[in-house]
C-alpha positions as CSV (number, residue, x, y, z in Angstrom):
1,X,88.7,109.1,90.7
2,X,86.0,106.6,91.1
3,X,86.4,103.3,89.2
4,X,90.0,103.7,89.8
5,X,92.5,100.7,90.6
6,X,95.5,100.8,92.6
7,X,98.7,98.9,90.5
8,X,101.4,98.3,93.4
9,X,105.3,96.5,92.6
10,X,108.2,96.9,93.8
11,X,110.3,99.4,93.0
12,X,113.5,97.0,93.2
13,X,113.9,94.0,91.2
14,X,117.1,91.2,90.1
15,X,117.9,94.0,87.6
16,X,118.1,96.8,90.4
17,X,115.7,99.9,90.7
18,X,113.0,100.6,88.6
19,X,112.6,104.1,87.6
20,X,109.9,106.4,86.5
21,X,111.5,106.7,83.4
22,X,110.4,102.9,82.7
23,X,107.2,103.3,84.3
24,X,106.6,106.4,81.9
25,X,107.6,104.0,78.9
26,X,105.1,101.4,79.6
27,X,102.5,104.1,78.6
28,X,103.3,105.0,75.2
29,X,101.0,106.5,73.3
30,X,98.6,106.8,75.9
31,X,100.9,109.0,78.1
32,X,102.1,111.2,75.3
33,X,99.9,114.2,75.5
34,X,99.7,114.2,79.4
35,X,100.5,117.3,81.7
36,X,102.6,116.1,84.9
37,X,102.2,118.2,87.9
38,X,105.0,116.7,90.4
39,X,105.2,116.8,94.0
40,X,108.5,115.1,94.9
41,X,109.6,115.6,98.3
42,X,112.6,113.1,98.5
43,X,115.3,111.9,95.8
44,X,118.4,110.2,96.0
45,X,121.4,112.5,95.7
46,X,123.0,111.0,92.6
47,X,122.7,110.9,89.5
48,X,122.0,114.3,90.1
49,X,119.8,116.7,87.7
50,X,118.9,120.3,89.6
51,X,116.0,120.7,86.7
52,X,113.8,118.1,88.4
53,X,114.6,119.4,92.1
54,X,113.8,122.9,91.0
55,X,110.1,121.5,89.9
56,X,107.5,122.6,92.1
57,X,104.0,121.1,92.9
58,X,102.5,124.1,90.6
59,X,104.5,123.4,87.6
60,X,103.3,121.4,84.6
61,X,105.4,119.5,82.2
62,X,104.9,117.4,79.3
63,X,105.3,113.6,79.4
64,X,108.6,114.5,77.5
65,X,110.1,116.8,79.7
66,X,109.6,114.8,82.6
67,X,111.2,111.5,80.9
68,X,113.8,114.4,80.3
69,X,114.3,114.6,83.7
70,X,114.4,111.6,85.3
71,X,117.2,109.5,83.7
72,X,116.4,105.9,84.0
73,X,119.0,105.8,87.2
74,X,117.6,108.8,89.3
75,X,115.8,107.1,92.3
76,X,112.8,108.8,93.5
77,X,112.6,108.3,97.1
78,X,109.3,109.7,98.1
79,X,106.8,111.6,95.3
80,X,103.8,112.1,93.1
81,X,103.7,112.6,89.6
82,X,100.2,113.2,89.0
83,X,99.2,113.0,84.8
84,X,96.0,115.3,83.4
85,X,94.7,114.8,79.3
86,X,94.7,118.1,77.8
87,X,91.7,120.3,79.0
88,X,90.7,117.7,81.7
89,X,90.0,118.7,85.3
90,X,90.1,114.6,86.7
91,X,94.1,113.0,86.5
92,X,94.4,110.3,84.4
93,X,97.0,108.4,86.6
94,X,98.9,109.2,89.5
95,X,101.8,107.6,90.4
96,X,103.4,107.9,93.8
97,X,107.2,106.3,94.9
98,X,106.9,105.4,98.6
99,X,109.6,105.3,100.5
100,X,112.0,104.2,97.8
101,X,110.4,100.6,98.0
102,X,107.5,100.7,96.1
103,X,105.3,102.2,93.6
104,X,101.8,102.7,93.7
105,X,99.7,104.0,90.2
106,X,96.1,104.6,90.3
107,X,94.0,104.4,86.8
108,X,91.4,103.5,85.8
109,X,93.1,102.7,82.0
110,X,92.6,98.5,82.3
111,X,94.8,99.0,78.9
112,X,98.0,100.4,81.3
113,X,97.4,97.9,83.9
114,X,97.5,95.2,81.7
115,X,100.9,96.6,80.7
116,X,102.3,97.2,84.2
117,X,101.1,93.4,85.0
118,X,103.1,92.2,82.2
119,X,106.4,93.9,82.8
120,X,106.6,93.7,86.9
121,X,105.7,90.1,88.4
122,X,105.1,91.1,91.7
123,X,102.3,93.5,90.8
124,X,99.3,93.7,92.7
125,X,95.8,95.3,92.0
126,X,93.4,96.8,94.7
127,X,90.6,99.2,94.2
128,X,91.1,102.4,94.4
């Protein structure tokens, strides 16, 4: 992933936790077509949905399906949603909660960062 930058915010803000349902909406069309391989380890025990705690690291979903999933509300405690273009060997983003407190996404897309700047104000960019 060379060329890649790191986008970091919190994952808590005045209007209470951000989701990766909204952080799957600031792609749009740019995220559509993405596979999501998902390696959660930790959620938050309500709102409850046993079809993303029965995904495992090997399974791939569509950008749909996972916004299925993860209702705006479901906190994702500790995971990585990692998103691959059709046919493509390198992830176009991966996005990883940590610790409930923070998200970190690494792209090289200056398009989504742009994006994720706009809509969080604490955001911060590092290389990757």
């Amino acid at each position: 992933m060379n060329g890649r930058k790191i986008v970091t915010f919190s994952a808590w803000n005045d209007g209470g936790y951000i989701g990766l349902a909204q952080i799957l909406m600031q792609l749009g069309d740019l995220g559509s077509n993405l596979l999501w391989f998902c390696d959660i380890e930790e959620l938050a025990p309500e709102p409850h949905d046993p079809g993303l705690d029965d995904i495992t690291p090997g399974d791939g979903i569509s950008t749909l399906e996972l916004l299925r999933l993860v209702a705006p509300d479901k906190q994702v405690i500790d995971g990585r949603f990692t998103g691959f273009p059709p046919g493509e060997a390198e992830a176009a983003l991966v996005i990883t909660a940590v610790d409930s407190s923070e998200w970190e996404i690494e792209t090289g897309s200056l398009i989504l960062i742009q994006r994720w700047t706009a809509a969080y104000p604490d955001v911060t960019v590092s290389c990757g």
